[in-house]
N, CA, C and O atoms as a GROMACS GRO file, in nm:
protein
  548
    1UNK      N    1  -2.510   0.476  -0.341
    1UNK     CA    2  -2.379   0.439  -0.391
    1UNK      C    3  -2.273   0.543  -0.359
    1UNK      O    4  -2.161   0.519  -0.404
    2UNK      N    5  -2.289   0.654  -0.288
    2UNK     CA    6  -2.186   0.769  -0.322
    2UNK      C    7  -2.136   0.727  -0.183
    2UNK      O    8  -2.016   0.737  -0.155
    3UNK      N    9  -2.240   0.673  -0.082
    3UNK     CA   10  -2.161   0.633   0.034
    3UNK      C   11  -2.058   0.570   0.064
    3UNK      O   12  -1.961   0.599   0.134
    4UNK      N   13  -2.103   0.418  -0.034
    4UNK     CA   14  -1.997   0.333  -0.064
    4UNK      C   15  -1.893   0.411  -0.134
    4UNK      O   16  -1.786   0.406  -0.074
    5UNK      N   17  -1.891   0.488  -0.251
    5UNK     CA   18  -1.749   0.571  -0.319
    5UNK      C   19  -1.678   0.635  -0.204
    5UNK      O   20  -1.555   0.631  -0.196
    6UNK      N   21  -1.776   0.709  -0.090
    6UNK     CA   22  -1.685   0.792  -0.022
    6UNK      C   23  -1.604   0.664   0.083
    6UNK      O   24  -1.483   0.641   0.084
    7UNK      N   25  -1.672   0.619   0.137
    7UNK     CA   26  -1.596   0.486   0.180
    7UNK      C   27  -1.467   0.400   0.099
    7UNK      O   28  -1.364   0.347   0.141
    8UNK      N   29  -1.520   0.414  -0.020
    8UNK     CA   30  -1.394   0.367  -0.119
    8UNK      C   31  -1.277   0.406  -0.096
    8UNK      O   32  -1.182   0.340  -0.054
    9UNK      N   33  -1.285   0.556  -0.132
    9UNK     CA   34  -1.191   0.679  -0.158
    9UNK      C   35  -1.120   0.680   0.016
    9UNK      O   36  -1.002   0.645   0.029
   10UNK      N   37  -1.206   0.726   0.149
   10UNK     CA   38  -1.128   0.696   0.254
   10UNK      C   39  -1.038   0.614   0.305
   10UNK      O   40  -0.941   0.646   0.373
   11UNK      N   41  -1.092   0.437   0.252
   11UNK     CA   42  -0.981   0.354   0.274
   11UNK      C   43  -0.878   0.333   0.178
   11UNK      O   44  -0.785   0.255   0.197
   12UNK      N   45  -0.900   0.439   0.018
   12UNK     CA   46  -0.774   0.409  -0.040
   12UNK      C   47  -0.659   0.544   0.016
   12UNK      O   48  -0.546   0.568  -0.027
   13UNK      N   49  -0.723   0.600   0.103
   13UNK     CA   50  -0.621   0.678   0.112
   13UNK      C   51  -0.562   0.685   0.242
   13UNK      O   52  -0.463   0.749   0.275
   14UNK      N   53  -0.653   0.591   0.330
   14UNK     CA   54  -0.564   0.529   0.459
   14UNK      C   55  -0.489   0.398   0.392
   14UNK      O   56  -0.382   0.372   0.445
   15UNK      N   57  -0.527   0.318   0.289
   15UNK     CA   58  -0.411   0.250   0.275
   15UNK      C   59  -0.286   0.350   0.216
   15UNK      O   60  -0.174   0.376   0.260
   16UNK      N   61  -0.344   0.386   0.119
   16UNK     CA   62  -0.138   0.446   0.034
   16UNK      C   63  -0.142   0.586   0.147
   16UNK      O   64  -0.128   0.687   0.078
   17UNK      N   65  -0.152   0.614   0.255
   17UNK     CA   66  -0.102   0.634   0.350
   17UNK      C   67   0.011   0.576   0.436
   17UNK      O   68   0.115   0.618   0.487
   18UNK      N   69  -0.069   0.438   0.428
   18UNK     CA   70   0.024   0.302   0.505
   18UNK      C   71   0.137   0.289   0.432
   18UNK      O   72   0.250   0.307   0.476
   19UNK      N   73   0.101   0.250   0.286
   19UNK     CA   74   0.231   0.243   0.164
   19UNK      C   75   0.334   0.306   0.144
   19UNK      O   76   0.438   0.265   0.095
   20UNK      N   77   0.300   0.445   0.194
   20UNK     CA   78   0.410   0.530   0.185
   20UNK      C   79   0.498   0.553   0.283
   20UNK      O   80   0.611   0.597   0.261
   21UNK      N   81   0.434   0.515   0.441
   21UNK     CA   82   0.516   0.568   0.568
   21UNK      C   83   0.550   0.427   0.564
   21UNK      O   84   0.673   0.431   0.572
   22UNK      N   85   0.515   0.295   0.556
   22UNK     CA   86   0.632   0.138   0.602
   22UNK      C   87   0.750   0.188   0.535
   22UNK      O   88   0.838   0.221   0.615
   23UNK      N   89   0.788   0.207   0.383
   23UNK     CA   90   0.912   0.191   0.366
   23UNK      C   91   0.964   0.287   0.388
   23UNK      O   92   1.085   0.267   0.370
   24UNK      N   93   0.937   0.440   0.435
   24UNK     CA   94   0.973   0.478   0.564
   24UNK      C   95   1.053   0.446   0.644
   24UNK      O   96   1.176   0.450   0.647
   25UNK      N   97   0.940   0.394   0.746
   25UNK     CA   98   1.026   0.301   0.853
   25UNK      C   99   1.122   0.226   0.806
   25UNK      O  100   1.227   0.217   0.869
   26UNK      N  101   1.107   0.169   0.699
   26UNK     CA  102   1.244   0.041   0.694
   26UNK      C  103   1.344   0.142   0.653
   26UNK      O  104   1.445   0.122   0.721
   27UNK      N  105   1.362   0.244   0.571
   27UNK     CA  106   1.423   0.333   0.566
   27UNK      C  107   1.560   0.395   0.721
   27UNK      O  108   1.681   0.402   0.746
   28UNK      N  109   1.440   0.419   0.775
   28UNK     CA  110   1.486   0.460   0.921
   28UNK      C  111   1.515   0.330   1.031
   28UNK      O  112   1.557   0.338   1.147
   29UNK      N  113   1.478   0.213   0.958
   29UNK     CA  114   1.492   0.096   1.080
   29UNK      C  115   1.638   0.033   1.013
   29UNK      O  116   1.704  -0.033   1.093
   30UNK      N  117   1.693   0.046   0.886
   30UNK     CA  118   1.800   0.009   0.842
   30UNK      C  119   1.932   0.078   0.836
   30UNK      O  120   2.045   0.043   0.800
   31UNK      N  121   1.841   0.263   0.915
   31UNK     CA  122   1.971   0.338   0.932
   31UNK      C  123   2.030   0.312   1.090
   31UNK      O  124   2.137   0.353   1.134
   32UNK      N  125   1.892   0.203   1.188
   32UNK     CA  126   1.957   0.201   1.276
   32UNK      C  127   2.025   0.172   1.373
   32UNK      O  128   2.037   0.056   1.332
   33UNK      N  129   2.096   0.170   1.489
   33UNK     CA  130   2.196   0.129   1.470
   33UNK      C  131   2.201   0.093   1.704
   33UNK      O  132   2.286   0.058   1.786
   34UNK      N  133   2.084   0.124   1.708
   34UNK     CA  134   2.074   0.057   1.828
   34UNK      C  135   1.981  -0.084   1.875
   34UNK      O  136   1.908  -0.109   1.778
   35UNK      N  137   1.962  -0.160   1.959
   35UNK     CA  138   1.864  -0.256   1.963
   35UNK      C  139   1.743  -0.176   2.000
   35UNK      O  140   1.641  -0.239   1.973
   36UNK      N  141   1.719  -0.058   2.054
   36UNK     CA  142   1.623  -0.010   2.156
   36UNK      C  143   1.545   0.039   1.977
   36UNK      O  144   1.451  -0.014   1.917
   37UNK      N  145   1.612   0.129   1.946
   37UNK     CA  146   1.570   0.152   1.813
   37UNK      C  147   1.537   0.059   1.756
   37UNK      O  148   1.416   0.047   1.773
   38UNK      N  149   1.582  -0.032   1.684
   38UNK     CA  150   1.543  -0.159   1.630
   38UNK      C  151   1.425  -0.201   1.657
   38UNK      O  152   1.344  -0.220   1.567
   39UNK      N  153   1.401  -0.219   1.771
   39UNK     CA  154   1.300  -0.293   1.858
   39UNK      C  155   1.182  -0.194   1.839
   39UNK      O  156   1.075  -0.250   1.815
   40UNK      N  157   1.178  -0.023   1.847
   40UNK     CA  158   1.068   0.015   1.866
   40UNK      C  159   1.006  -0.020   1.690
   40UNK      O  160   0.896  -0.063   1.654
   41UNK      N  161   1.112   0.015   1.621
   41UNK     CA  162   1.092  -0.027   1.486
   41UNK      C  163   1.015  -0.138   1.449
   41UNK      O  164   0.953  -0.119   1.344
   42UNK      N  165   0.999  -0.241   1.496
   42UNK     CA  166   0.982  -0.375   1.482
   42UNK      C  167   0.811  -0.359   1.520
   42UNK      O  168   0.718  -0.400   1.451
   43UNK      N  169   0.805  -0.297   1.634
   43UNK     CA  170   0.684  -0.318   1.682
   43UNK      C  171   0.562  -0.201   1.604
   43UNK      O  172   0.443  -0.230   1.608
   44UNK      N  173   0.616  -0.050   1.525
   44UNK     CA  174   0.606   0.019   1.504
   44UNK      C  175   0.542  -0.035   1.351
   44UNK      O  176   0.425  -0.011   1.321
   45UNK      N  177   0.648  -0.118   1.248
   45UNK     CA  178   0.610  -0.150   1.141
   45UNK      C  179   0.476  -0.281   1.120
   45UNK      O  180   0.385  -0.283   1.037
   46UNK      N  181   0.507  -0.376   1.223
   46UNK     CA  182   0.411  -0.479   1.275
   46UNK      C  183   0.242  -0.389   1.322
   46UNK      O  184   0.132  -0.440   1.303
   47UNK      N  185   0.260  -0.282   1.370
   47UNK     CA  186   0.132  -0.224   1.371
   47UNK      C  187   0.045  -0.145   1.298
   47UNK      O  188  -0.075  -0.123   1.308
   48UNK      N  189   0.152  -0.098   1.204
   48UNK     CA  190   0.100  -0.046   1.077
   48UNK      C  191   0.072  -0.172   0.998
   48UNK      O  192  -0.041  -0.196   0.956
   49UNK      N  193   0.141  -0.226   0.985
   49UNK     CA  194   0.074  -0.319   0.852
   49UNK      C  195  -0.026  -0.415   0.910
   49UNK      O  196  -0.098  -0.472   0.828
   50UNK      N  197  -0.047  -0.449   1.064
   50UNK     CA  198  -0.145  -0.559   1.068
   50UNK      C  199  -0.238  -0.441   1.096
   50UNK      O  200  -0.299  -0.416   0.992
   51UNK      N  201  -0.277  -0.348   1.210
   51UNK     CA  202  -0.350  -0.258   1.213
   51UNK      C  203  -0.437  -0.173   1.150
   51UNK      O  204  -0.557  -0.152   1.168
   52UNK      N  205  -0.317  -0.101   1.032
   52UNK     CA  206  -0.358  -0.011   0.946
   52UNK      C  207  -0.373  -0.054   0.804
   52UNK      O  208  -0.477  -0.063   0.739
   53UNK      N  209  -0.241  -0.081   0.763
   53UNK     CA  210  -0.224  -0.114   0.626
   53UNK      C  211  -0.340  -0.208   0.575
   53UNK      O  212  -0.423  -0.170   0.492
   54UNK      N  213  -0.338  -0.363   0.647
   54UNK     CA  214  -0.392  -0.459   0.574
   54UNK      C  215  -0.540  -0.434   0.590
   54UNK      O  216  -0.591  -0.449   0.480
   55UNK      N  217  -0.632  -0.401   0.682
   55UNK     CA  218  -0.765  -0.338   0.683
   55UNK      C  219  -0.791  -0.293   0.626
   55UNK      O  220  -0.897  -0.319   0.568
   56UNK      N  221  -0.721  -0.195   0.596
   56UNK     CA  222  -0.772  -0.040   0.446
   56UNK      C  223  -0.754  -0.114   0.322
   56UNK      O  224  -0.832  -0.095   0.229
   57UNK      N  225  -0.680  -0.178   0.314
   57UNK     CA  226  -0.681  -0.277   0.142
   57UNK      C  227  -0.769  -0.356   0.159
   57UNK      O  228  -0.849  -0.399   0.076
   58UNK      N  229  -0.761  -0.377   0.247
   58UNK     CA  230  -0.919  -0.492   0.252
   58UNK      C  231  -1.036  -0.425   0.191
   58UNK      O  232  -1.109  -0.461   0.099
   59UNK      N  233  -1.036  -0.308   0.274
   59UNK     CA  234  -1.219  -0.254   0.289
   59UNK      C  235  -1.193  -0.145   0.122
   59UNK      O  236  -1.289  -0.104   0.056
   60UNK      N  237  -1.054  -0.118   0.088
   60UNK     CA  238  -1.021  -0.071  -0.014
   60UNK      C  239  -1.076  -0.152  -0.119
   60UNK      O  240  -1.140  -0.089  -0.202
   61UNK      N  241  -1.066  -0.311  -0.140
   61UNK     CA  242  -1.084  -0.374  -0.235
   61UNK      C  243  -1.287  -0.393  -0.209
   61UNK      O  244  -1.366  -0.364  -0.298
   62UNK      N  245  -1.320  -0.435  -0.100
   62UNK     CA  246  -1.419  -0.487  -0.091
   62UNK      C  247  -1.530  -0.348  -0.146
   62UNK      O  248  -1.622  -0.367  -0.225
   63UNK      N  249  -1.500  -0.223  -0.089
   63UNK     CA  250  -1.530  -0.115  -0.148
   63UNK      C  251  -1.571  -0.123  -0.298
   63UNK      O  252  -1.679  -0.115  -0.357
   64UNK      N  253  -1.425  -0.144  -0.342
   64UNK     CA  254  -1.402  -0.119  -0.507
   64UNK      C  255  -1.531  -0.213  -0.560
   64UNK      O  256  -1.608  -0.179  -0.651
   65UNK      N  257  -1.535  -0.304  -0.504
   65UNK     CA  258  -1.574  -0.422  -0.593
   65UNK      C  259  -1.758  -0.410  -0.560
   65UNK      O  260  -1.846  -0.476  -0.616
   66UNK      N  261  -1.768  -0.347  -0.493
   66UNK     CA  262  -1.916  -0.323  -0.440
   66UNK      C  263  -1.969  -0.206  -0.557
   66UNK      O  264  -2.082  -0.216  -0.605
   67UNK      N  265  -1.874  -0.095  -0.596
   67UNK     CA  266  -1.903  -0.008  -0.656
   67UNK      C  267  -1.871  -0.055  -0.825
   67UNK      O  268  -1.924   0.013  -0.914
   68UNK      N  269  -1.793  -0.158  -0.857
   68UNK     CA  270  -1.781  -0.207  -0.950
   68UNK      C  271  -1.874  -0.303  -1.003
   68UNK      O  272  -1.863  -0.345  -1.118
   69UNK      N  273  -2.000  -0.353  -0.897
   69UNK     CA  274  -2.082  -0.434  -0.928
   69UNK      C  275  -2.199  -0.347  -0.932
   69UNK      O  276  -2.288  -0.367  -1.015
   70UNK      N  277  -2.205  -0.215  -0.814
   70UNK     CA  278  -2.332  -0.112  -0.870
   70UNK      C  279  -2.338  -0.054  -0.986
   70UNK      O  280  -2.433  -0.036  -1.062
   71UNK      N  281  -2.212  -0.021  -0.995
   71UNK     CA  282  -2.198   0.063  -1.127
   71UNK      C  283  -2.204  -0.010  -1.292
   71UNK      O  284  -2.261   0.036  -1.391
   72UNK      N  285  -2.126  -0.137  -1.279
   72UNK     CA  286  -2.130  -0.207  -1.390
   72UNK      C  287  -2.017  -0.135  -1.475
   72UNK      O  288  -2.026  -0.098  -1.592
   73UNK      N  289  -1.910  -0.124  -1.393
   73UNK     CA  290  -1.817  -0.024  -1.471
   73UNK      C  291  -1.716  -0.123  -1.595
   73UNK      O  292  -1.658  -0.222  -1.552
   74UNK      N  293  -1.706  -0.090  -1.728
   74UNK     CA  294  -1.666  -0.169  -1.823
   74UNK      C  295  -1.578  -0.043  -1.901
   74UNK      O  296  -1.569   0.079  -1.892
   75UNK      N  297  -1.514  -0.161  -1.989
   75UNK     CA  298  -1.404  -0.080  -2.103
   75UNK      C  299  -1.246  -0.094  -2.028
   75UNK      O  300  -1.227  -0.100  -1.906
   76UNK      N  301  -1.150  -0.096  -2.124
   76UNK     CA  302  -1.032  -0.134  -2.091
   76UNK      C  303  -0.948  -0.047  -1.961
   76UNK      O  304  -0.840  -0.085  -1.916
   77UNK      N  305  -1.015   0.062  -1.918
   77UNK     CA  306  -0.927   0.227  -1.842
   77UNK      C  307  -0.932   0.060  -1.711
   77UNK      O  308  -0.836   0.006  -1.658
   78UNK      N  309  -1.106   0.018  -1.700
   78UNK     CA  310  -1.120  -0.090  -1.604
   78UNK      C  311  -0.980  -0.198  -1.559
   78UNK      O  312  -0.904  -0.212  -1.463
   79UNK      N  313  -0.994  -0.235  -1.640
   79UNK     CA  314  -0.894  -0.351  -1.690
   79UNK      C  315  -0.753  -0.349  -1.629
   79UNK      O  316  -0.714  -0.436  -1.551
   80UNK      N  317  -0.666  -0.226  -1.676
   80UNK     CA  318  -0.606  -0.134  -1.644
   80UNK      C  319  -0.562  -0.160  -1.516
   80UNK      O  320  -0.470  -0.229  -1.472
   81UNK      N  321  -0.670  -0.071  -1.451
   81UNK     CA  322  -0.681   0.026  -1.291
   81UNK      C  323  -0.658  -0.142  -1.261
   81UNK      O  324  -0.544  -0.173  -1.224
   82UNK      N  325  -0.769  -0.263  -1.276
   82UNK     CA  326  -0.745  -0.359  -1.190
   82UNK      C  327  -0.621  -0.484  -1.171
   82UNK      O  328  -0.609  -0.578  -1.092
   83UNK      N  329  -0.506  -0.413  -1.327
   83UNK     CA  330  -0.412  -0.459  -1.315
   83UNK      C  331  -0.308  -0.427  -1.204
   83UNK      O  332  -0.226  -0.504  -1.155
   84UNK      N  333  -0.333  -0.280  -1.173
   84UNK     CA  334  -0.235  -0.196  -1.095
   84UNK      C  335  -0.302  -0.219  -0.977
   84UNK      O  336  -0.254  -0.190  -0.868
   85UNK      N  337  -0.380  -0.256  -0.988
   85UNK     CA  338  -0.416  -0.221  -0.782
   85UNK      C  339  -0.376  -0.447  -0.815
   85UNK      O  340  -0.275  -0.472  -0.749
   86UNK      N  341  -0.410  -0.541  -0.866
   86UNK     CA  342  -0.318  -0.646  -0.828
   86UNK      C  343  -0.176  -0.585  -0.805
   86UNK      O  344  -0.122  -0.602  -0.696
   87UNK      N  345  -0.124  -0.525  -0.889
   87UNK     CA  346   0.039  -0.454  -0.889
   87UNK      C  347   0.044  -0.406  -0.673
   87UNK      O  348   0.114  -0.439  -0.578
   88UNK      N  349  -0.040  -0.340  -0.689
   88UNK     CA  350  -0.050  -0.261  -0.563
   88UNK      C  351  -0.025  -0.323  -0.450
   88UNK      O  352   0.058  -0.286  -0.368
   89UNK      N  353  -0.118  -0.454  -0.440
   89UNK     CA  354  -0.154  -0.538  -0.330
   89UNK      C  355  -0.028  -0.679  -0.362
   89UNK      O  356   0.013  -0.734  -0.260
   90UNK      N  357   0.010  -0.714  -0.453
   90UNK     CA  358   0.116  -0.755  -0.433
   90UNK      C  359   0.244  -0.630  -0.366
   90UNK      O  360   0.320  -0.670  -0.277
   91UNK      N  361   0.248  -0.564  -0.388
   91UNK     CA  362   0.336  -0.496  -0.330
   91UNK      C  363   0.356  -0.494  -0.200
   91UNK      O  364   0.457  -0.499  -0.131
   92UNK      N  365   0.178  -0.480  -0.166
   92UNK     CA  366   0.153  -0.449  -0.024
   92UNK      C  367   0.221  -0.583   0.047
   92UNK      O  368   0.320  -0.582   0.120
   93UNK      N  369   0.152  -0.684   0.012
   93UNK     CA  370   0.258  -0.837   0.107
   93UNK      C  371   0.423  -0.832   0.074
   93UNK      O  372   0.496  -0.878   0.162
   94UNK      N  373   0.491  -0.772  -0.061
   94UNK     CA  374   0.587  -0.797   0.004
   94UNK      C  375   0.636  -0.683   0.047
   94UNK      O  376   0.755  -0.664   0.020
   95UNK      N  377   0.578  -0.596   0.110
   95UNK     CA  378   0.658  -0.473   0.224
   95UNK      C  379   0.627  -0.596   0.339
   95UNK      O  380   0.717  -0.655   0.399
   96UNK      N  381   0.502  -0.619   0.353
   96UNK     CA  382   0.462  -0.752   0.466
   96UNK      C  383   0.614  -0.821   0.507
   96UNK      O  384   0.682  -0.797   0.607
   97UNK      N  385   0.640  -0.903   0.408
   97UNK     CA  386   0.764  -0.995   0.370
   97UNK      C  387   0.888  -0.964   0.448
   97UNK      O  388   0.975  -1.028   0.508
   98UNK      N  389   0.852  -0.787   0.414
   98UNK     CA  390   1.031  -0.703   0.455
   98UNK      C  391   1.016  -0.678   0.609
   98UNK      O  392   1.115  -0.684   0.682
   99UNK      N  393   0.908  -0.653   0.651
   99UNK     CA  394   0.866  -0.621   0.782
   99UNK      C  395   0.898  -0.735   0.877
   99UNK      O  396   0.954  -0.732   0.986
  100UNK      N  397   0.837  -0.852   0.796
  100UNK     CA  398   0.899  -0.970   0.908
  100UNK      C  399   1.032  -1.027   0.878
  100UNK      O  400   1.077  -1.125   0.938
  101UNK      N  401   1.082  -0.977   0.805
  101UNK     CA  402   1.216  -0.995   0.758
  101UNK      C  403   1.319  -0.915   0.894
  101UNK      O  404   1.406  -0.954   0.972
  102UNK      N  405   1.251  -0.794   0.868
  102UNK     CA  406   1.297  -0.708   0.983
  102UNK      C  407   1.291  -0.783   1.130
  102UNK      O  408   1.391  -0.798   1.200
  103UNK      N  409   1.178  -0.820   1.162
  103UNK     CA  410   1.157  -0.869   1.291
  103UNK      C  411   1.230  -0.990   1.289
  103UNK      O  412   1.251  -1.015   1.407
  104UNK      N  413   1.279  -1.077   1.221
  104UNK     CA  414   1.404  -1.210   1.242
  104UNK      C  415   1.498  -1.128   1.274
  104UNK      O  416   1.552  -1.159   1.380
  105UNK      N  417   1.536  -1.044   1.231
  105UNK     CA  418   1.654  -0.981   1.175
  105UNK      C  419   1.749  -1.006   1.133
  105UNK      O  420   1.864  -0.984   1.170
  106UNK      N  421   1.703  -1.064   1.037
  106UNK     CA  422   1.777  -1.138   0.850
  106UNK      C  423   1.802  -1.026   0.796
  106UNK      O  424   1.742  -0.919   0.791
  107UNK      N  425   1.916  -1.070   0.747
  107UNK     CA  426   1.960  -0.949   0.640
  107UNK      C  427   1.905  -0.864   0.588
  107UNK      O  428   1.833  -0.913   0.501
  108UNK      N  429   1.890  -0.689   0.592
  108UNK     CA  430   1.818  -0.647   0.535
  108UNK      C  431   1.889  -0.531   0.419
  108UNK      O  432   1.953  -0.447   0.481
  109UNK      N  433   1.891  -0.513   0.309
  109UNK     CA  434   1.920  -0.357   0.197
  109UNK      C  435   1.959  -0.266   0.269
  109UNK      O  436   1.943  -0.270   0.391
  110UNK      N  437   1.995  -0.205   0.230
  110UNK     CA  438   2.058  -0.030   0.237
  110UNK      C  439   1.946   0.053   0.284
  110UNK      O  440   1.836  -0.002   0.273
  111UNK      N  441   1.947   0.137   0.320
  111UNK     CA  442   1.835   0.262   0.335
  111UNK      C  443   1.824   0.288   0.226
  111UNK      O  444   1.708   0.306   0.188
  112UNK      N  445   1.916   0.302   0.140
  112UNK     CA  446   1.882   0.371   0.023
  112UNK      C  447   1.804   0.324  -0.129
  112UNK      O  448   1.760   0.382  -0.228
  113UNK      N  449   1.818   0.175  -0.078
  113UNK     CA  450   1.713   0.072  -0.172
  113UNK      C  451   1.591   0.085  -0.067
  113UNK      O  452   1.496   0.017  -0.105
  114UNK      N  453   1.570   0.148   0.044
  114UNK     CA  454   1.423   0.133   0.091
  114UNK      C  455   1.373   0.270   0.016
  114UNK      O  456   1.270   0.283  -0.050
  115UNK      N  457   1.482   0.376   0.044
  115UNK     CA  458   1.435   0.523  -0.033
  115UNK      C  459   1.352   0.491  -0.185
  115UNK      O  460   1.256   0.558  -0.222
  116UNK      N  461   1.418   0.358  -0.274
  116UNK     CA  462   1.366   0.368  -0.396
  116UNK      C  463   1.220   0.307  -0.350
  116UNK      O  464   1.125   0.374  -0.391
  117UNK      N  465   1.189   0.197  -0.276
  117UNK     CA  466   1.121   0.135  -0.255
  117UNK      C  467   0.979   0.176  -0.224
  117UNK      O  468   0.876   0.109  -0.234
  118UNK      N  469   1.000   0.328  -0.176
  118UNK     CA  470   0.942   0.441  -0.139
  118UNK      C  471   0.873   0.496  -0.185
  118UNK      O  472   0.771   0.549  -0.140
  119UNK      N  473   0.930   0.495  -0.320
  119UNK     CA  474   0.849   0.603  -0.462
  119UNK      C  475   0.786   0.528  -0.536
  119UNK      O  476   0.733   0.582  -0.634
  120UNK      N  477   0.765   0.358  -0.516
  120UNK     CA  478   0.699   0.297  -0.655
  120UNK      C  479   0.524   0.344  -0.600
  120UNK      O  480   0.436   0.332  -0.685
  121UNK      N  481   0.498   0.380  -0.498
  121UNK     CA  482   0.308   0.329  -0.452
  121UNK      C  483   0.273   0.471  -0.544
  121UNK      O  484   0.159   0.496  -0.581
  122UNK      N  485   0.379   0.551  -0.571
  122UNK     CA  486   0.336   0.719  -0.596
  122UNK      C  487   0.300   0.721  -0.762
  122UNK      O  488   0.234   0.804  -0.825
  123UNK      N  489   0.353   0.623  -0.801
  123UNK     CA  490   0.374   0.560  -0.951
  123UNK      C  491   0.229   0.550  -0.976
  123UNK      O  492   0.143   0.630  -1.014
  124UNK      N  493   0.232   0.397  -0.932
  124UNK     CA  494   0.048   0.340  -0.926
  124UNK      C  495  -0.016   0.404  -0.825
  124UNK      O  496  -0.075   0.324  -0.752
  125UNK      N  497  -0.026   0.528  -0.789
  125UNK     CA  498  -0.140   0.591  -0.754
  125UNK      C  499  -0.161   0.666  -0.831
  125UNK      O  500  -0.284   0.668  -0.844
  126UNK      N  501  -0.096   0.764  -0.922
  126UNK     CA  502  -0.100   0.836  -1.013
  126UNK      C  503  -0.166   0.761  -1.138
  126UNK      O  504  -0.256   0.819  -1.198
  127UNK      N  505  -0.113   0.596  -1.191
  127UNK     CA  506  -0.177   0.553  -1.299
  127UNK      C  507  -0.329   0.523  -1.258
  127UNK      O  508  -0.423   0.551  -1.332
  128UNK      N  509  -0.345   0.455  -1.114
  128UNK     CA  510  -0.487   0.439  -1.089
  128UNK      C  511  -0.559   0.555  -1.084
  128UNK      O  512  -0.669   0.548  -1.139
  129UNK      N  513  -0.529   0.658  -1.036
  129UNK     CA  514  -0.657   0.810  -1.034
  129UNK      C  515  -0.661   0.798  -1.189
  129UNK      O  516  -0.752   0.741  -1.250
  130UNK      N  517  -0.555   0.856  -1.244
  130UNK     CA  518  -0.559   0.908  -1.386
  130UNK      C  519  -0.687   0.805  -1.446
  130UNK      O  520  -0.801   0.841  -1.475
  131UNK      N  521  -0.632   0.668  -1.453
  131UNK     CA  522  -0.765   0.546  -1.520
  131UNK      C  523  -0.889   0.588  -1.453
  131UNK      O  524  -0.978   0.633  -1.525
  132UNK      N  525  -0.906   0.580  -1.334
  132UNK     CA  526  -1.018   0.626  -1.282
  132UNK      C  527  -1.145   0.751  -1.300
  132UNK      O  528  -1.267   0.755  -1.311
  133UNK      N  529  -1.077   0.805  -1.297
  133UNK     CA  530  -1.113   0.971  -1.359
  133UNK      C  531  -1.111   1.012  -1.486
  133UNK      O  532  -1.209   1.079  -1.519
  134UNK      N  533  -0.995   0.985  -1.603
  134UNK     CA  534  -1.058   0.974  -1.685
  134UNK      C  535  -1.074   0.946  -1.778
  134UNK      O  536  -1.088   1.016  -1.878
  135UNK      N  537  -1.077   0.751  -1.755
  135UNK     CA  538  -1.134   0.647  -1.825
  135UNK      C  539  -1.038   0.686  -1.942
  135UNK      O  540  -1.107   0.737  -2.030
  136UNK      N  541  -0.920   0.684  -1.973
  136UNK     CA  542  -0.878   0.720  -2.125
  136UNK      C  543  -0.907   0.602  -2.257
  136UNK      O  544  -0.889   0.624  -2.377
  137UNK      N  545  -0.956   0.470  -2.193
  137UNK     CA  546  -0.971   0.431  -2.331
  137UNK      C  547  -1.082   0.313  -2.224
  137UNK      O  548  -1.149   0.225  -2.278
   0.00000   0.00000   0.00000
């Protein structure tokens, strides 16, 4: 089982890797202000999230749930953690959402609503370790 944990732990941290550098990019793809830019943008965010992002939540969840069925892990900290990582993975589709939003190139926010957009994965990563580790109720 520790294989599967370390496997866990690697793809949660190539995903909120992913989480943190897309709105990033949209950050930097909404400050900019050429097509050439635009364009590398486009192709740049499209490869993180089909490439990187959505794989690691995958093998992130399939992980979890392998170690959640060895372990038999119970009590509410559970409950919790598996509210925030739904929280998480909804999140994750709609950066998805903004990405192909980007690639129409439909209207997109300010840089500075991507800046906020930026700091929520840092939120629920902090509530998920904390539940994780240590189990407070």
């Amino acid at each position: 089982m520790l294989w599967i944990k370390s496997l866990h732990i690697i793809a949660m941290v190539a995903w909120f890797a992913a989480l943190f550098y897309l709105p990033r990019l949209f950050v930097y793809h909404a400050m900019s202000t050429d097509s050439a830019s635009r364009d590398r943008f486009i192709v740049m965010e499209r490869k993180l999230y089909r490439g990187i992002m959505t794989p690691a939540m995958v093998a992130t969840i399939v992980f979890g749930t392998w170690l959640w069925l060895g372990y038999g892990f119970t009590g509410g900290w559970l409950y919790a953690k598996l509210f925030l990582v739904a929280l998480l993975v909804a999140y994750h589709f709609w950066l998805g959402s903004i990405a192909r939003d980007f690639a129409r190139g439909a209207p997109t926010r300010s840089h500075v609503f991507y800046r906020w957009v930026n700091e929520l994965p840092t939120v629920l990563l902090i509530a998920i370790v904390v539940l994780a580790v240590v189990k407070p109720f």
